[in-house]
C-alpha positions in Angstrom: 0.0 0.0 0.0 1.3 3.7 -0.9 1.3 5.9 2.2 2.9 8.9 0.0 3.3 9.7 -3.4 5.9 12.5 -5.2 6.3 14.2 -8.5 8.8 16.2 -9.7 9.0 17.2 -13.0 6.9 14.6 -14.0 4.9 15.5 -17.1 2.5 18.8 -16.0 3.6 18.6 -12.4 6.5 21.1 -11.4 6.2 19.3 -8.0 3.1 17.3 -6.6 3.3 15.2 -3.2 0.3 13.3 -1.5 -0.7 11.6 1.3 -2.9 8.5 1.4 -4.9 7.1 4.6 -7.4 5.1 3.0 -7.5 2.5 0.9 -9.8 3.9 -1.8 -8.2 7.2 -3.7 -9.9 9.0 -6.1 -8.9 11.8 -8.2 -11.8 14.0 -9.5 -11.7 16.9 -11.6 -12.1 18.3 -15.5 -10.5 17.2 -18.2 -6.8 17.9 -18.7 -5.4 18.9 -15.1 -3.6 15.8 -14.9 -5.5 12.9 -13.1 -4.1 10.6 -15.8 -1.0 11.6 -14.8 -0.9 10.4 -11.4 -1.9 6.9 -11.8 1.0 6.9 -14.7 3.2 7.8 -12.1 2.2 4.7 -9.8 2.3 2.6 -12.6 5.6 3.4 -13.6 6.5 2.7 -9.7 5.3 -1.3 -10.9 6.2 -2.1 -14.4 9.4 0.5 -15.1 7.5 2.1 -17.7 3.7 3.3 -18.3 0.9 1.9 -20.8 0.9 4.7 -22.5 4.4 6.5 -23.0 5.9 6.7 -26.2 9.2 8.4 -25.5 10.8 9.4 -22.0 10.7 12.7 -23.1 6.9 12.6 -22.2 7.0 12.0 -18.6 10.0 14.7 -18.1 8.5 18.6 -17.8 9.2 21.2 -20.2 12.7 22.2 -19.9 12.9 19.8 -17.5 15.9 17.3 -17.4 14.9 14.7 -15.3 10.9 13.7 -13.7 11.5 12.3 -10.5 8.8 9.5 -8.8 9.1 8.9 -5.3 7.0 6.6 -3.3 6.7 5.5 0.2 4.9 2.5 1.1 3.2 0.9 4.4 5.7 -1.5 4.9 8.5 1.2 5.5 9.6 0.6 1.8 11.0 4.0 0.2 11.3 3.7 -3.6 13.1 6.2 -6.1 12.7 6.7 -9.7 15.0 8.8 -12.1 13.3 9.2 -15.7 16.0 10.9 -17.8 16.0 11.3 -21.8 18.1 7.8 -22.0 17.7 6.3 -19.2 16.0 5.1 -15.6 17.4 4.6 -12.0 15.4 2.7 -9.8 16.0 2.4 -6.2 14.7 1.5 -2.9 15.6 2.3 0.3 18.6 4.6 -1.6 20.2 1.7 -2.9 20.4 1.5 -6.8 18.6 -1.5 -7.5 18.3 -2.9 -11.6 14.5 -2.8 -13.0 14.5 -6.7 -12.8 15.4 -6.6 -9.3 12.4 -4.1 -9.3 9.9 -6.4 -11.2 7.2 -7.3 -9.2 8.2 -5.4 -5.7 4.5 -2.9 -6.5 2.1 -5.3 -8.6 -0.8 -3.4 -10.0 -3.4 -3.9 -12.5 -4.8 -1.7 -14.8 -8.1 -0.9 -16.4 -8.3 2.1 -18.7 -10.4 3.2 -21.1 -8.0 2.2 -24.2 -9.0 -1.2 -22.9 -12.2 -1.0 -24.4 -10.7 -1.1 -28.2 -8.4 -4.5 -26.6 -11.0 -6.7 -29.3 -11.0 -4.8 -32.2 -7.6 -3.2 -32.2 -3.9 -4.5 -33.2 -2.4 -7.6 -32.1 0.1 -5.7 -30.7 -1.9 -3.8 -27.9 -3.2 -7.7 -26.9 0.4 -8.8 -26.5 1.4 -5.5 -24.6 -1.8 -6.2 -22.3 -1.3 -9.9 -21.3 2.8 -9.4 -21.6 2.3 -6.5 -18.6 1.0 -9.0 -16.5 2.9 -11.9 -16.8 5.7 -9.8 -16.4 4.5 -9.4 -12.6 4.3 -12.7 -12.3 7.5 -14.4 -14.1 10.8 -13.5 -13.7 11.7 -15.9 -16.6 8.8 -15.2 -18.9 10.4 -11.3 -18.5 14.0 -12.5 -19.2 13.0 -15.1 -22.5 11.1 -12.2 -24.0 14.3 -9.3 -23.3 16.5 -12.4 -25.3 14.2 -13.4 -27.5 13.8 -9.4 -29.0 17.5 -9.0 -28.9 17.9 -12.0 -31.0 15.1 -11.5 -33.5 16.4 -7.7 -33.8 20.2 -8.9 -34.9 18.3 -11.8 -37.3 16.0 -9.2 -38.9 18.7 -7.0 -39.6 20.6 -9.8 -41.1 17.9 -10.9 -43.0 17.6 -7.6 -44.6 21.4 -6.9 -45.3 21.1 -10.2 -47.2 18.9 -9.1 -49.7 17.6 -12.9 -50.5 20.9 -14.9 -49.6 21.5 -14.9 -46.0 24.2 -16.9 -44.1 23.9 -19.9 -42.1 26.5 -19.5 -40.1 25.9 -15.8 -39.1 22.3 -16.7 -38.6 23.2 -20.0 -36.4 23.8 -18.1 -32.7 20.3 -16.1 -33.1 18.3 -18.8 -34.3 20.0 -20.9 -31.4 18.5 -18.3 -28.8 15.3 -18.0 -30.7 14.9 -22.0 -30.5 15.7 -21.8 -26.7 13.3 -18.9 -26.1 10.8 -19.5 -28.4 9.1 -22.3 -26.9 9.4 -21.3 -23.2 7.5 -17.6 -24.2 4.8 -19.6 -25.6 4.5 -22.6 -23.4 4.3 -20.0 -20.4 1.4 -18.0 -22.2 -0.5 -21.5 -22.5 -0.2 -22.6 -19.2 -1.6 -18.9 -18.4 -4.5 -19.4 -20.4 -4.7 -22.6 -18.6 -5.4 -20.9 -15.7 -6.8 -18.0 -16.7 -9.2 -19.7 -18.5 -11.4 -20.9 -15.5 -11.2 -18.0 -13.5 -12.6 -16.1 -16.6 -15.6 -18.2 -17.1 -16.5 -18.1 -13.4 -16.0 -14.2 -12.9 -17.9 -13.7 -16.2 -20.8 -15.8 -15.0 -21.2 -13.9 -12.1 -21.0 -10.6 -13.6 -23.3 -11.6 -16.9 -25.8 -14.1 -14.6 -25.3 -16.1 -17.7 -23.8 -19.3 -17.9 -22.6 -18.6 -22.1 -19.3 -20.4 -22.5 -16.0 -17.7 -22.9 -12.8 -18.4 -24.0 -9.0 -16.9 -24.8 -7.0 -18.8 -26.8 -3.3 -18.3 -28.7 -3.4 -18.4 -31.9 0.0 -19.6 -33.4 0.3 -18.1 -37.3 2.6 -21.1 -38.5 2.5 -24.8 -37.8 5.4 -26.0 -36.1 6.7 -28.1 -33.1 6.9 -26.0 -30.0 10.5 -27.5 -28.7 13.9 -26.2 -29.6 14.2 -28.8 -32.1 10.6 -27.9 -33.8 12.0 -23.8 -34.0 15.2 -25.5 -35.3 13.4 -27.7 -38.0 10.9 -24.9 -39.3 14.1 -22.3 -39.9 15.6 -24.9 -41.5 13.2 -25.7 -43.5 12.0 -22.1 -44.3 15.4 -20.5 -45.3 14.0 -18.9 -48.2 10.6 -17.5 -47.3 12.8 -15.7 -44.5 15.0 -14.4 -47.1 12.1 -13.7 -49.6 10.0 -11.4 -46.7 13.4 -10.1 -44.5 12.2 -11.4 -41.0 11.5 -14.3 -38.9 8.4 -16.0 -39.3 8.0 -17.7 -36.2 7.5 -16.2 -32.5 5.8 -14.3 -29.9 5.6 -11.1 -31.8 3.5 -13.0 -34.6 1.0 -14.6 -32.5 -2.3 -13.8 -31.5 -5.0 -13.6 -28.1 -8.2 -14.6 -29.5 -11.0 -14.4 -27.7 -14.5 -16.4 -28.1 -18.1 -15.8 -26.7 -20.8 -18.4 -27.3 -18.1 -20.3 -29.2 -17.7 -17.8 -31.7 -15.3 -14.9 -32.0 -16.0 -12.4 -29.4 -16.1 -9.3 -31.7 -18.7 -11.1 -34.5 -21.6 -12.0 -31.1 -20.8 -9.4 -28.2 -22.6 -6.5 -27.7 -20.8 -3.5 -26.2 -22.4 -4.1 -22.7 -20.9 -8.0 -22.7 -17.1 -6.6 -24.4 -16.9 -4.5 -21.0 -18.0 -7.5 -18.7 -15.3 -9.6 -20.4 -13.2 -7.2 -19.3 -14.2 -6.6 -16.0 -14.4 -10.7 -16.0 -11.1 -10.0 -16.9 -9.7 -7.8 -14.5 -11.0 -10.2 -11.4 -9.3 -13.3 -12.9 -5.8 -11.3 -13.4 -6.3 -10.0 -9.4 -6.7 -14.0 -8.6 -4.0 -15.0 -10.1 -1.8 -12.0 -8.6 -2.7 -12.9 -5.1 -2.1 -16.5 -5.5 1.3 -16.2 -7.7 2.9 -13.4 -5.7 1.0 -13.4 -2.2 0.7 -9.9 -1.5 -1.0 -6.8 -1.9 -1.7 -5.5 -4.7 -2.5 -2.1 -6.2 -5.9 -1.1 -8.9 -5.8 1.7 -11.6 -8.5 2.4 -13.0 -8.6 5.3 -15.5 -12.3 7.1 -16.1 -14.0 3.7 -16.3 -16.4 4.2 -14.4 -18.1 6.7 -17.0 -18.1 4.0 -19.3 -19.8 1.5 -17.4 -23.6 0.9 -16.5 -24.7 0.5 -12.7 -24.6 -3.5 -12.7 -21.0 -3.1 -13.5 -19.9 -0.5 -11.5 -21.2 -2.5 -8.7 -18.9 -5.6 -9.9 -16.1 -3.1 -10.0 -16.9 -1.9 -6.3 -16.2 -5.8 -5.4 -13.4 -5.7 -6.9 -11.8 -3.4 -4.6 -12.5 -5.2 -1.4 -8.8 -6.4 -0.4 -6.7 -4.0 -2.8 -5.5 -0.5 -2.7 -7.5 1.3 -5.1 -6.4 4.5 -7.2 -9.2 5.8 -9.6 -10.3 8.9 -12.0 -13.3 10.6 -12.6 -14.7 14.1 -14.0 -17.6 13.6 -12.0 -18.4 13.1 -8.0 -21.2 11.5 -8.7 -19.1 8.6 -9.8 -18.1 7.3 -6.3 -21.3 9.1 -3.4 -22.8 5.5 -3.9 -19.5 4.0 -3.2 -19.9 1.6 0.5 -16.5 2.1 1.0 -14.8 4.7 2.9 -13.1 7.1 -0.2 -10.2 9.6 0.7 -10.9 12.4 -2.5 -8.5 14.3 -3.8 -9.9 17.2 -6.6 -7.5 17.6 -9.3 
């Protein structure tokens, strides 16, 4: 739990510091004074970085060199982070400490409104979206995917200095580490789903008071053997049509969530009421599996959702936030008088 929170420099905020005693936060106000902000500080506390950055330049002020986020949590725990044009310093208790020795010290999980285009929208944002959690809850899954995008970086570049004829033997020591890391990325997403799977169905029951059957599963783009020897085989065997497109075929990056309502793809049957109770389905699952993997306390940032939710769900949502520390944004009060819990407001 965060007893106090600091900004410096840190996007609109010259210097902002705050003070929690409850559990349940909420930051009210118009559009544009920097509510956002705040739970993109906290979020860079967990994860290193925030779901929405696009260059360090954007968290720093204007004319700024440096945003500064300081946190210090119930335990006694005083954390430190240094956001500079090319680079981060984390540390804790005023010891420099490396973002993987970081991982996983503040887990969070977020729900924002860019959530709501998860279905429809790019492959990409799907993989960033499952990828930030099981980076919270799998040191290894974090350190195959940093190797496996080194190595597929230095074999895409080959591929496209080759122009059509690439080496064996240059290729030979990244295809070894994609064959090593390959399979491990992917068999850890499946046994996710495994157990994700479940937890899914019985939160979305609940929420729904339906008992329709929902699904996510991966969807692999080529057909090979998911072992070492399986990644070995395909490259092997597809030589050229790497050459011919100028990249690797095979991987994390190329693969797919796919989710299914009523045994058909969600976005062909779900209404826009039932796409925002997957979610929150969603959201309750991923808290489960938080507590269990990592046994402890965990943090909720929830971004204007609230607005984008009927009454039904907002209730769910209140459940949610029964044994978490809760950070939230609104425009409008009205959002959280019905609350039961006790809410500490801060207007923005």
């Amino acid at each position: 739990m965060i007893n106090k929170l600091s900004l410096l420099d840190f996007r609109n905020y010259e210097h902002k510091q705050l003070e929690f005693k409850e559990k349940n936060i909420v930051f009210w106000g118009g559009n544009g004074r920097g509510k956002t902000n705040i739970l993109e500080a906290i979020s860079i506390l967990s994860m290193g970085r925030s779901w929405r950055e696009t260059s360090p330049l954007d968290l720093i002020r204007k004319e700024s060199p440096s945003a500064k986020i300081e946190a210090t949590m119930n335990e006694g725990d005083y954390y430190e982070i240094i956001v500079e044009s090319n680079t981060r310093i984390f540390k804790r208790n005023e010891k420099k400490i490396s973002l993987k020795q970081h991982f996983g010290r503040i887990p969070t999980l977020l729900f924002v409104p860019e959530h709501l285009t998860l279905f429809s929208g790019p492959k990409r944002d799907r993989q960033r979206f499952f990828d930030r959690f099981l980076f919270q809850i799998s040191a290894s899954y974090r350190d195959n995917l940093t190797r496996f995008r080194q190595a597929l970086k230095q074999k895409n570049a080959l591929l496209k200095m080759s122009e059509g004829s690439s080496s064996t033997l240059e290729l030979s020591p990244w295809n070894n580490i994609l064959a090593e890391t390959i399979p491990a990325i992917l068999n850890t997403r499946k046994e996710f789903l495994r157990e994700l799977n479940p937890l899914l169905q019985k939160e979305f029951n609940s929420i729904s008071g339906n008992q329709e059957p929902l699904s996510i599963e991966l969807d692999i783009k080529e057909d090979y053997l998911v072992t070492s020897e399986g990644v070995q085989d395909f490259f092997t065997k597809n030589t050229k049509r790497e050459e011919r497109a100028q990249c690797c075929l095979i991987g994390p990056h190329r693969d797919d969530f796919k989710f299914y309502l009523r045994n058909t793809s969600l976005l062909s049957t779900a209404s826009r009421g039932e796409e925002r109770s997957v979610l929150l389905a969603m959201l309750a699952a991923k808290k489960h599996l938080l507590k269990t993997k990592l046994n402890q306390n965990h943090i909720l940032l929830l971004d204007d959702v609230f607005s984008e939710l009927d009454q039904s769900r907002q209730n769910h949502l209140e459940k949610l936030c029964n044994d978490s520390q809760i950070f939230f944004t609104t425009t409008h009060s009205s959002h959280f008088e019905k609350f039961s819990h006790l809410v500490e407001k801060f207007e923005i």
